[in-house]
Structures are given as structure tokens and as C-alpha cells.
DSSP file (Angstrom, degrees, kcal/mol; ACC not computed):
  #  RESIDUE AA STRUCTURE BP1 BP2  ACC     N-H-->O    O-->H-N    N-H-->O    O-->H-N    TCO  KAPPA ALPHA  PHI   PSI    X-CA   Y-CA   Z-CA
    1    1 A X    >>        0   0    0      0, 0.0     4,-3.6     0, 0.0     3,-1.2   0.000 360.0 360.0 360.0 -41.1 -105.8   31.2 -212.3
    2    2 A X  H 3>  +     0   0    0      1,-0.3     4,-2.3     2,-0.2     5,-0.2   0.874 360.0  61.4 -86.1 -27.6 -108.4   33.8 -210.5
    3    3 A X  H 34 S+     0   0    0      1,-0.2     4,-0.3     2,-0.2    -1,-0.3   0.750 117.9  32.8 -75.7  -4.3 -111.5   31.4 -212.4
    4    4 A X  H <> S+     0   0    0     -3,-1.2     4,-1.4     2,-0.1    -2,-0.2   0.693 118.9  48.6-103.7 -30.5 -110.0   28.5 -210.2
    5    5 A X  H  X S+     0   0    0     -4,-3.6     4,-2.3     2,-0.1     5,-0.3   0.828  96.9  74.4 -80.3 -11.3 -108.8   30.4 -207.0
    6    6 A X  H >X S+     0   0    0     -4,-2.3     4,-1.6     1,-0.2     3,-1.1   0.972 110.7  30.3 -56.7 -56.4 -112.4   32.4 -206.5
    7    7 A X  H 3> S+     0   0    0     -4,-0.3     4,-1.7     1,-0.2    -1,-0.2   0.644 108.8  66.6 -96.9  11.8 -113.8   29.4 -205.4
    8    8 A X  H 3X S+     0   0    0     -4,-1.4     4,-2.5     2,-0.2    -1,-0.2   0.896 106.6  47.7 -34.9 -56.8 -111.0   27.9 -203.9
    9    9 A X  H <X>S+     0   0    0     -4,-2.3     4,-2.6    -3,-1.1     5,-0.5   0.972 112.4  42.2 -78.3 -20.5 -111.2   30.7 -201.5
   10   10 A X  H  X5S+     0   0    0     -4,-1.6     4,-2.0    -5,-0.3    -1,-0.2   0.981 117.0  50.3 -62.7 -36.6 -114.9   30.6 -200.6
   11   11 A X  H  X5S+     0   0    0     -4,-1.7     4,-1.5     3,-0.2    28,-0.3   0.791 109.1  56.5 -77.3 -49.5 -114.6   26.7 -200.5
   12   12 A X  H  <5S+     0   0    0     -4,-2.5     3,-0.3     2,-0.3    -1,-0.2   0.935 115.3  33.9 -52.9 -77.2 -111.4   27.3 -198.1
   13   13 A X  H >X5S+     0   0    0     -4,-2.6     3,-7.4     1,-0.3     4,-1.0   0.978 106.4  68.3 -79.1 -52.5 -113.3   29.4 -195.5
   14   14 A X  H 3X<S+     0   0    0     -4,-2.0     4,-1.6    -5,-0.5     5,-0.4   0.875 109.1  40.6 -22.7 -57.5 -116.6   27.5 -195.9
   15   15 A X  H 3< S+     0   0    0     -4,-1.5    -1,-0.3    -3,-0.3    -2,-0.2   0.374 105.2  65.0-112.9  40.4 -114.6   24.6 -194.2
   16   16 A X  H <> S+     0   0    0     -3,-7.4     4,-0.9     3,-0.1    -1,-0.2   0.738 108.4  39.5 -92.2 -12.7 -112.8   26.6 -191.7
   17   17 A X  H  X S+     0   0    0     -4,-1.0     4,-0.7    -3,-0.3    -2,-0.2   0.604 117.9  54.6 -74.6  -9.8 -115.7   27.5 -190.1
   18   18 A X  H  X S+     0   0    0     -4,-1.6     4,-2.1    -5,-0.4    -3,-0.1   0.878 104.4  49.6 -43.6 -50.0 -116.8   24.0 -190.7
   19   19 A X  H  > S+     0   0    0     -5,-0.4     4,-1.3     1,-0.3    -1,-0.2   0.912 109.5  55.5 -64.3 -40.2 -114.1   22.4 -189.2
   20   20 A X  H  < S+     0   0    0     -4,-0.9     4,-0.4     1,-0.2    -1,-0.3   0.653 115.5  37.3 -74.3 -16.7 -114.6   24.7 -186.1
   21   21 A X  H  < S+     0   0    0     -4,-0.7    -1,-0.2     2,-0.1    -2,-0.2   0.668 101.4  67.2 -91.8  -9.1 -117.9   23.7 -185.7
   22   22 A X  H >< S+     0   0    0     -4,-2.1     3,-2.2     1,-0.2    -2,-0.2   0.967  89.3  75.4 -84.1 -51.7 -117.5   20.3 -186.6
   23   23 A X  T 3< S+     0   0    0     -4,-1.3    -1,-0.2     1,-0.3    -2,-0.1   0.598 102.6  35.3  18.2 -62.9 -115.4   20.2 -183.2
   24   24 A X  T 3  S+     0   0    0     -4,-0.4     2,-0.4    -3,-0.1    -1,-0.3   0.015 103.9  93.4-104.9  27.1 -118.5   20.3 -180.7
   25   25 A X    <   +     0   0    0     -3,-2.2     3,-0.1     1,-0.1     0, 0.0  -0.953  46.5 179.0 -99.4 142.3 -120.8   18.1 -183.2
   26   26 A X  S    S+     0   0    0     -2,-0.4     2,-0.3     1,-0.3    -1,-0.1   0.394  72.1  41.7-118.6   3.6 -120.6   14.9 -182.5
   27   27 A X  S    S-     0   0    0     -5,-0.1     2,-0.4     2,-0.0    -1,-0.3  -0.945  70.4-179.0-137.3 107.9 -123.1   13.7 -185.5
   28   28 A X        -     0   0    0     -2,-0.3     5,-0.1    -3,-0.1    -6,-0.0  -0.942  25.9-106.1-129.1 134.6 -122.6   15.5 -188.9
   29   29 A X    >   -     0   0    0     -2,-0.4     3,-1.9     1,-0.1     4,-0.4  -0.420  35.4-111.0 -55.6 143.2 -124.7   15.2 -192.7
   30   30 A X  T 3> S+     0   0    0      1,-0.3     4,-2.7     2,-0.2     3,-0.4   0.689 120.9  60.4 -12.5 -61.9 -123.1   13.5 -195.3
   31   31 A X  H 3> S+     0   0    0      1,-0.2     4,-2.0     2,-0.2    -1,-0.3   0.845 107.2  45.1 -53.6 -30.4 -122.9   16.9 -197.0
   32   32 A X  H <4 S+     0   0    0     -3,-1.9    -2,-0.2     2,-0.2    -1,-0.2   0.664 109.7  51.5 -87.3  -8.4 -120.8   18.4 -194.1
   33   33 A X  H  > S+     0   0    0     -4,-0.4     4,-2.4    -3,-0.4     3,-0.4   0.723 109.5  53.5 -97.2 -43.2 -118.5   15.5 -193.7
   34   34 A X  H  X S+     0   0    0     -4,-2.7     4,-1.7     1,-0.2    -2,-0.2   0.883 107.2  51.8 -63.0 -34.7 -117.8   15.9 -197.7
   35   35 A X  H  < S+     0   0    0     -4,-2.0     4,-0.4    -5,-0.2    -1,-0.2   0.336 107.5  54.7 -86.1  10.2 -117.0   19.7 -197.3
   36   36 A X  H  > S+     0   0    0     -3,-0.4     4,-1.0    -5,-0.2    -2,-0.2   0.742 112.8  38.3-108.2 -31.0 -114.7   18.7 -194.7
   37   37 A X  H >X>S+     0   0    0     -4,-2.4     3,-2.4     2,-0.2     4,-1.4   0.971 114.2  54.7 -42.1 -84.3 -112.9   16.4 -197.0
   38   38 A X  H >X5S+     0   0    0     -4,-1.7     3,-2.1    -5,-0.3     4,-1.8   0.622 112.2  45.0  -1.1-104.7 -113.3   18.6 -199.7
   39   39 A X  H 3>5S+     0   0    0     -4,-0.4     4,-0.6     1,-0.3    -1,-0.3   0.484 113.0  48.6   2.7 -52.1 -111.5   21.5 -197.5
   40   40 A X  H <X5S+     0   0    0     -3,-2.4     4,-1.2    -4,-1.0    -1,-0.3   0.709 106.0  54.9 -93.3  -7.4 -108.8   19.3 -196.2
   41   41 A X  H <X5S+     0   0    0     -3,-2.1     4,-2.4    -4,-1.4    -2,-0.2   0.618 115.1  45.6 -70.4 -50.1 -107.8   17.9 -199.9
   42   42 A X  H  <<S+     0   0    0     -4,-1.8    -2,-0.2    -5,-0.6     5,-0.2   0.964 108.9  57.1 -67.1 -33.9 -107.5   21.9 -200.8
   43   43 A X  H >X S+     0   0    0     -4,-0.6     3,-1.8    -5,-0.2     4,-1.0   0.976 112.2  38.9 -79.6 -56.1 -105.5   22.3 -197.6
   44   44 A X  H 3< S+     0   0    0     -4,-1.2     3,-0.2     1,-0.3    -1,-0.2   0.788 112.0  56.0 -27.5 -71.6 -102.9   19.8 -198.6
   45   45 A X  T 3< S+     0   0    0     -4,-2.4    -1,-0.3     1,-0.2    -2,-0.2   0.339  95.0  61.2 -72.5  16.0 -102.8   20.7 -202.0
   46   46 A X  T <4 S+     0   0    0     -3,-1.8    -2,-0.2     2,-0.0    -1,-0.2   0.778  83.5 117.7-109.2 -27.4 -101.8   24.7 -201.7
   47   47 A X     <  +     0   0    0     -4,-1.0     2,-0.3    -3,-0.2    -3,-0.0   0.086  44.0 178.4 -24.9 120.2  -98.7   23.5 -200.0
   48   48 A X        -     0   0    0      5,-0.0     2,-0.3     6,-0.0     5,-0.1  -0.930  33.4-104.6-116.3 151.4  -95.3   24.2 -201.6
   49   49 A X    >   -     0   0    0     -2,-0.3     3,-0.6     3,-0.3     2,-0.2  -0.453  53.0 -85.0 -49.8 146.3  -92.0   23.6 -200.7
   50   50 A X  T 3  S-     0   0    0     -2,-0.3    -1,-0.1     1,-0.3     3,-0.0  -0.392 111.6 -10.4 -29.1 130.4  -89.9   26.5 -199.3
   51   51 A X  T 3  S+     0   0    0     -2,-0.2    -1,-0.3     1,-0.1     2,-0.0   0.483 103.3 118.1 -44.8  99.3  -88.6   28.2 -202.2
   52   52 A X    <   -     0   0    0     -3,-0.6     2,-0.4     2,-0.0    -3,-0.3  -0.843  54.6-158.0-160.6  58.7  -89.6   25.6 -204.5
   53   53 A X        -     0   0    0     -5,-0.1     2,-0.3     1,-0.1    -3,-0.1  -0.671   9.6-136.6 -84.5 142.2  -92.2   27.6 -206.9
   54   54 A X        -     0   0    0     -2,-0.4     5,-0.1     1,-0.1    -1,-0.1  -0.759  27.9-114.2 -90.4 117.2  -94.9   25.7 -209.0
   55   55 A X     >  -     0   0    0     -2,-0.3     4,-1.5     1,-0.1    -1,-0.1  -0.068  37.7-107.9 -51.2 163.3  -95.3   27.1 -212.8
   56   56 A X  T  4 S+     0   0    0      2,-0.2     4,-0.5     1,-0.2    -1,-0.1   0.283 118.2  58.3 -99.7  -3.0  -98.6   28.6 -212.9
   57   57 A X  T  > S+     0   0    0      2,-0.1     4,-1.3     3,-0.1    -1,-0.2   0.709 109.1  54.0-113.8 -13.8 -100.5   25.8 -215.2
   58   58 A X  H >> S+     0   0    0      2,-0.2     3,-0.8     1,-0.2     4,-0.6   0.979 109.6  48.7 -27.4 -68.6  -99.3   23.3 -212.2
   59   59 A X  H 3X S+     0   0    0     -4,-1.5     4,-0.8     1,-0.3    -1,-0.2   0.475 114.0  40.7   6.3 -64.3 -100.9   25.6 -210.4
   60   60 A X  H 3> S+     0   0    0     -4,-0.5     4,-1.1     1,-0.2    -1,-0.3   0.668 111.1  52.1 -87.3 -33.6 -103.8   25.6 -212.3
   61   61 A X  H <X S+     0   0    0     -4,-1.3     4,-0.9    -3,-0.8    -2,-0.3   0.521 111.5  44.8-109.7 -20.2 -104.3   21.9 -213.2
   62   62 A X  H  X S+     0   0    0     -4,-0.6     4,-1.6    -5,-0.2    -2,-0.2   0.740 109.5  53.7 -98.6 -13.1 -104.2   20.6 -209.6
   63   63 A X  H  X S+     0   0    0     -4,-0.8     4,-2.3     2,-0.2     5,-0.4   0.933 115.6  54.6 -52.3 -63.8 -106.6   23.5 -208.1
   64   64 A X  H  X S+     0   0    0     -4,-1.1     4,-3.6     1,-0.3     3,-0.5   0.825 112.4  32.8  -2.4 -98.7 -108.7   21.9 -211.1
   65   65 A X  H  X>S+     0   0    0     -4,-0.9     4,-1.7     1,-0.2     5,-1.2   0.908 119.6  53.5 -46.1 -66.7 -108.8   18.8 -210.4
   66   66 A X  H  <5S+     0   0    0     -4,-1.6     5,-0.5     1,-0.2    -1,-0.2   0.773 107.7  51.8 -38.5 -46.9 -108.8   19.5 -206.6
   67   67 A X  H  <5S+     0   0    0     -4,-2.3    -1,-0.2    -3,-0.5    -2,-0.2   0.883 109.9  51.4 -54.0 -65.6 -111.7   21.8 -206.7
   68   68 A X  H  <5S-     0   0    0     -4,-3.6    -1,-0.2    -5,-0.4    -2,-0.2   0.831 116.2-107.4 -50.4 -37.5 -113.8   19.1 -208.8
   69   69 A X  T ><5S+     0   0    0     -4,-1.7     3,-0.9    -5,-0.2     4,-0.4   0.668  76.4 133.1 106.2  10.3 -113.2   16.4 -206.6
   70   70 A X  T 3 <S+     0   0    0     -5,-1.2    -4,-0.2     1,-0.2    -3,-0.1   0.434  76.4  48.8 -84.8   0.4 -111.3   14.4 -207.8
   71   71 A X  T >  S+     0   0    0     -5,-0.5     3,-4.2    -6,-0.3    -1,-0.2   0.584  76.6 110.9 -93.5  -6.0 -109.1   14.1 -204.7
   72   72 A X  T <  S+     0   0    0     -3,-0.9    -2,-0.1     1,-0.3    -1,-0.1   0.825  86.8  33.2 -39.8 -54.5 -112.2   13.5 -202.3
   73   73 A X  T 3  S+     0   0    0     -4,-0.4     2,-0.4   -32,-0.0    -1,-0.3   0.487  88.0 101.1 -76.9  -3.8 -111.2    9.8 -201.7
   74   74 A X  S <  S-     0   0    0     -3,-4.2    53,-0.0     1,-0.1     5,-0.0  -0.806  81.7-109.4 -96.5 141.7 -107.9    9.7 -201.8
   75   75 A X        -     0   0    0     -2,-0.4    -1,-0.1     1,-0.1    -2,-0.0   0.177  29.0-116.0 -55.8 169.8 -106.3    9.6 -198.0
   76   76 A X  S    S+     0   0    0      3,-0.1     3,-0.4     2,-0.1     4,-0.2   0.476 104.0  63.1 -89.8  -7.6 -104.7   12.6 -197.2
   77   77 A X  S >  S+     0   0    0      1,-0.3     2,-1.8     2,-0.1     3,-0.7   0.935 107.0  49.2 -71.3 -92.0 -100.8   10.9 -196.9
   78   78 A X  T 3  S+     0   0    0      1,-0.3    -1,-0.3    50,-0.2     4,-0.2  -0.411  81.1  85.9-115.1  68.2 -101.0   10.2 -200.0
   79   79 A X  T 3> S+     0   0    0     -2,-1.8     4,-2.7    -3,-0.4    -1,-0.3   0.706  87.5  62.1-110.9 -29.8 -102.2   13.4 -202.1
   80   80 A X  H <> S+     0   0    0     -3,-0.7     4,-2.6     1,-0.3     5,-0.3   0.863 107.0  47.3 -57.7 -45.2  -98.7   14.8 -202.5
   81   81 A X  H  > S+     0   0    0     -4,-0.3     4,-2.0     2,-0.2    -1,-0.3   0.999 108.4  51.4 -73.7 -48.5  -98.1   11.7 -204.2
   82   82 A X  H  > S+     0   0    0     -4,-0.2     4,-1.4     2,-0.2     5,-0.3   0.965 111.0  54.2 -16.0 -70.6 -101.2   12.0 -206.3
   83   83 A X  H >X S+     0   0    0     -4,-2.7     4,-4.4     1,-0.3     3,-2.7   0.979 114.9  34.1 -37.5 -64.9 -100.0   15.5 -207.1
   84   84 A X  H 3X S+     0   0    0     -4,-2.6     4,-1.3     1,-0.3    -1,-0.3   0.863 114.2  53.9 -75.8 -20.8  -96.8   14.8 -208.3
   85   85 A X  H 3< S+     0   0    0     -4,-2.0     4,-0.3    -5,-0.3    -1,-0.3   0.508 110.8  52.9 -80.7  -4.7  -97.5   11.6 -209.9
   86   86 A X  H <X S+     0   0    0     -3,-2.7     4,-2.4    -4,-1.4    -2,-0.2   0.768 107.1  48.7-107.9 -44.7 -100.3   13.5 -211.8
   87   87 A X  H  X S+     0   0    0     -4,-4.4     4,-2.2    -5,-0.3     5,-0.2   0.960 105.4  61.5 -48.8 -38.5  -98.1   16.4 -213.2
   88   88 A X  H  X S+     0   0    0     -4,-1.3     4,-1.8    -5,-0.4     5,-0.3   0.849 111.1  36.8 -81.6 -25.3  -95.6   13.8 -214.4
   89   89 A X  H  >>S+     0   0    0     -4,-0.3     5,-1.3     1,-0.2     4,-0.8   0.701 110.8  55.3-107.1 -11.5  -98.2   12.2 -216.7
   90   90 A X  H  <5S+     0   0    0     -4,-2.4     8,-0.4     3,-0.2    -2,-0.2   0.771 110.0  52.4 -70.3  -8.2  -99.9   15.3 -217.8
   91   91 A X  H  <5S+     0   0    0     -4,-2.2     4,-0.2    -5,-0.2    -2,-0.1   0.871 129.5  19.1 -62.0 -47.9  -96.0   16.3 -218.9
   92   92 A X  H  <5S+     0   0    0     -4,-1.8    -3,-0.2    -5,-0.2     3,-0.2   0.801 135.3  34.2 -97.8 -16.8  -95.8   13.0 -220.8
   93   93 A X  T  <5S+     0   0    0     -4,-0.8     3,-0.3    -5,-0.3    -3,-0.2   0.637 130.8  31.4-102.6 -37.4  -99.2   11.7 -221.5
   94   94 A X    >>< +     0   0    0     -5,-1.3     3,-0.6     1,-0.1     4,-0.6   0.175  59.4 145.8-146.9  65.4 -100.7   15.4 -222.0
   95   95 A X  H 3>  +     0   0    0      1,-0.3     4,-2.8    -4,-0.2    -1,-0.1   0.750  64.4  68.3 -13.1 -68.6  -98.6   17.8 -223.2
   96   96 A X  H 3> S+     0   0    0     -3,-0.3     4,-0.6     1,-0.3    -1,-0.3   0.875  99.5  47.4 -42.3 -63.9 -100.8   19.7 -225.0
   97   97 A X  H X> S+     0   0    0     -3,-0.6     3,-1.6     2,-0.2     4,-1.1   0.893 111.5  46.0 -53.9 -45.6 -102.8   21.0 -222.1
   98   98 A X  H >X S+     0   0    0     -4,-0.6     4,-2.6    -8,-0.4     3,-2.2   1.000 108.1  61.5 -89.4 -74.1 -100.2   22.2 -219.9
   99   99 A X  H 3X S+     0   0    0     -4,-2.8     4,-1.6     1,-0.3    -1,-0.3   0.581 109.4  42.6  -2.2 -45.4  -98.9   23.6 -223.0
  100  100 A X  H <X S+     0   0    0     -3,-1.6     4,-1.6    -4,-0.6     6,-0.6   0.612 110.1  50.7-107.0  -7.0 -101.9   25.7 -223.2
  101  101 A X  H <X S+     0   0    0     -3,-2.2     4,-1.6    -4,-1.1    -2,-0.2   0.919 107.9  49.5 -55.7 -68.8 -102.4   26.7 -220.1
  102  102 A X  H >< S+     0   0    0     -4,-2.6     3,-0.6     2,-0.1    -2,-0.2   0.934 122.2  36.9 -54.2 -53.9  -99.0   28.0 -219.5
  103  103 A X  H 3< S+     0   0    0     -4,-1.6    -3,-0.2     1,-0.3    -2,-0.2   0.943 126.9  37.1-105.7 -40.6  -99.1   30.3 -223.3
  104  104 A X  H 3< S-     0   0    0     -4,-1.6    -1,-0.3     1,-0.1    -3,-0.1   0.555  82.1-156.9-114.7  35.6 -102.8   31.2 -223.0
  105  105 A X    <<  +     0   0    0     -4,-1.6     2,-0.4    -3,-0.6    -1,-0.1   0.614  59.1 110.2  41.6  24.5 -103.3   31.8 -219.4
  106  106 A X        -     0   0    0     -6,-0.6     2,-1.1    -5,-0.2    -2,-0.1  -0.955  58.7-155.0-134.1 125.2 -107.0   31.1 -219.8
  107  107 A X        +     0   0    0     -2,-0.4     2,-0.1     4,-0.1     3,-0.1  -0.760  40.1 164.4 -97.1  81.3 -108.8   27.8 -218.4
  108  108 A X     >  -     0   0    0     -2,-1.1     4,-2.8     1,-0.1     0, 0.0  -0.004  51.1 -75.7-101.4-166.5 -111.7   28.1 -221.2
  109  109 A X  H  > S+     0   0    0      2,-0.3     4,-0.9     1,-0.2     5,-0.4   0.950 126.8  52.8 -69.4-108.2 -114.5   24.8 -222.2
  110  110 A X  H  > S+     0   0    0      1,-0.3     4,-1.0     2,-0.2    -1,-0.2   0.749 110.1  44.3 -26.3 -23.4 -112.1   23.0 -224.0
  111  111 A X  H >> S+     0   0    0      2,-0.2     4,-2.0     1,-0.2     3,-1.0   0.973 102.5  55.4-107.3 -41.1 -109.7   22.9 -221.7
  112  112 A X  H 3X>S+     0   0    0     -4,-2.8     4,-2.9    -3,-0.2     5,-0.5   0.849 105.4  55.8 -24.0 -46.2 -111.1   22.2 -218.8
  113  113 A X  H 3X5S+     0   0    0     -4,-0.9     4,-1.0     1,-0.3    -1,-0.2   0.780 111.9  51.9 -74.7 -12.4 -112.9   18.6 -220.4
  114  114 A X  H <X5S+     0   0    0     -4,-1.0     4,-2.2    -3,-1.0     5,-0.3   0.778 109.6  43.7 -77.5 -32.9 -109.1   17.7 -221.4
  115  115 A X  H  X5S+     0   0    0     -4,-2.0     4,-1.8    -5,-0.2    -2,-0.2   0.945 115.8  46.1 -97.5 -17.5 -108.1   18.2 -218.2
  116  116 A X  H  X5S+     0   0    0     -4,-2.9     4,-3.6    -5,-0.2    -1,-0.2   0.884 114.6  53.7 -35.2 -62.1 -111.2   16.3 -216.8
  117  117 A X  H  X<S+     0   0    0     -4,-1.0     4,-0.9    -5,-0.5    -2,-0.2   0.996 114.1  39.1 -49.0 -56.1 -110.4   13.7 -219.5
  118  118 A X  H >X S+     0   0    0     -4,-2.2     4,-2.7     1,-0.2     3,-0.5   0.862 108.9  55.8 -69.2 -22.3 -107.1   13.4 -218.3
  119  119 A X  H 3< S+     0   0    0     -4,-1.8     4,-0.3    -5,-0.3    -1,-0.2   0.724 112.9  47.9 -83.6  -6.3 -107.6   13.6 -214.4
  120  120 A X  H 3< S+     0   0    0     -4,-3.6    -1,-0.2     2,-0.2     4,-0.2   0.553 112.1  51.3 -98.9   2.3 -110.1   10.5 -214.9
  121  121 A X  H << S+     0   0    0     -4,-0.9     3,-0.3    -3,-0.5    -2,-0.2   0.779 115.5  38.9 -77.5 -57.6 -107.4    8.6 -217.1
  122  122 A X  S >X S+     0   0    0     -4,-2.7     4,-2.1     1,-0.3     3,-1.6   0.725 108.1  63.2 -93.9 -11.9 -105.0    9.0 -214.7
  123  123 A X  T 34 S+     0   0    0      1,-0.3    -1,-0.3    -4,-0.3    -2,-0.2   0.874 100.9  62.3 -69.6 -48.5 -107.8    8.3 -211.7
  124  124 A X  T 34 S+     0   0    0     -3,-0.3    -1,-0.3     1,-0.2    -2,-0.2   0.560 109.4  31.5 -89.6  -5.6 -107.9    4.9 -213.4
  125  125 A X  T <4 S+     0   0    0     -3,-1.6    -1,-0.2     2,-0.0    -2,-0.2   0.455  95.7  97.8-118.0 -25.6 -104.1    3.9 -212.8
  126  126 A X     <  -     0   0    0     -4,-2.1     2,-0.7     1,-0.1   -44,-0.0  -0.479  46.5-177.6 -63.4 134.9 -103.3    5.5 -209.5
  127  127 A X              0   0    0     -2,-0.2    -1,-0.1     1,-0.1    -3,-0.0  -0.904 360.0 360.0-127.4 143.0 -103.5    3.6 -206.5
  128  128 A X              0   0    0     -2,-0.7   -50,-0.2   -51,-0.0    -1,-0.1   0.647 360.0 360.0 -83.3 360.0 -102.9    5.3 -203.1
């Protein structure tokens, strides 16, 4: 968890001063308009329900994925649905990861490119 939340948080504050400066700009680079995507794709996804807690390789595999970028394009309605529609086939379709996540609480090489593997798998059937 802490090798995906460090730069969650830097990533996090980086576009809340974006966002407040982005306010009085009325013309912004490609790059700044992408960390404000970025930013609001993160904001979305650290939501929980009210006491509703998310097992900690949920946790871990949708920070992932979020982090990477694999939510940039998808509208912001519809990430929740992403989310959940993206646990429910790493549950059935890829066991194995979540599996090793939750018993060895470490997001090493190998697991990351499975969970790459899978988040472009699943990239390839969702539609928002």
C-alpha cells in the first residue's frame, strides 16, 4: 500500500494547487489539463461508502491502475462503475493477483505487469 499511496499523495496535492490555479487561467498545456484529469480520476476513486470498508488489495489494485492512467479517459460518472466492474473480473478472471496481494502485502515486478495485463484486458471490454 505505502509504494502506491506515496505518490498518490504528491499527485493529490500537485492538482489541488492545480486546480486552484487553473481557476484564473483561462488557456492551460496539455500537460496541465492531463494532471487535472489525472487528479480528479484519484479524487473519485479514494471514495468509500460510509462504513463500507475496501479489503486492502482492492485498495491496492484500483490506486494501481488509477495512478497509471488507466482511468484518464474514462468520464468521471462513470468511474465508480469502472471500479466495481473491474474488481468483479479481477475476482473471476484474476484470482491469482488479488490473492497475492491480500497474503503478501507487497506490490513487487511481477505483480504489478499482471495487474497491468489485466487492467488492459479488462480496458478492452469496458465501455462507459
Amino acid at each position: 500500500m505505502k509504494k502506491v499511496a506515496a505518490p498518490l499523495k504528491l499527485e493529490l496535492a500537485q492538482y489541488r494547487s492545480l486546480a486552484a490555479f487553473a481557476q484564473f487561467a483561462s488557456d492551460l498545456d496539455k500537460a496541465t489539463r492531463d494532471q487535472l484529469t489525472r487528479g480528479e480520476k484519484l479524487s473519485e476513486v479514494i471514495k468509500q461508502p460510509q462504513y463500507q470498508p475496501v479489503p486492502l488489495e482492492r485498495q491496492v489494485a484500483i490506486l494501481y491502475v488509477a495512478a497509471k492512467g488507466v482511468l484518464d479517459d474514462i468520464p468521471n460518472s462513470s468511474v465508480k462503475e469502472f471500479e466495481a466492474q473491474f474488481m468483479r473480473f479481477l475476482d473471476t478472471q484474476r484470482t491469482d493477483v488479488m490473492k497475492k496481494i491480500a497474503t503478501t502485502k507487497v506490490l513487487d515486478d511481477e505483480t504489478t505487469a499482471a495487474l497491468d495485463a489485466a487492467a488492459a484486458e479488462f480496458r478492452k471490454t469496458f465501455t462507459a
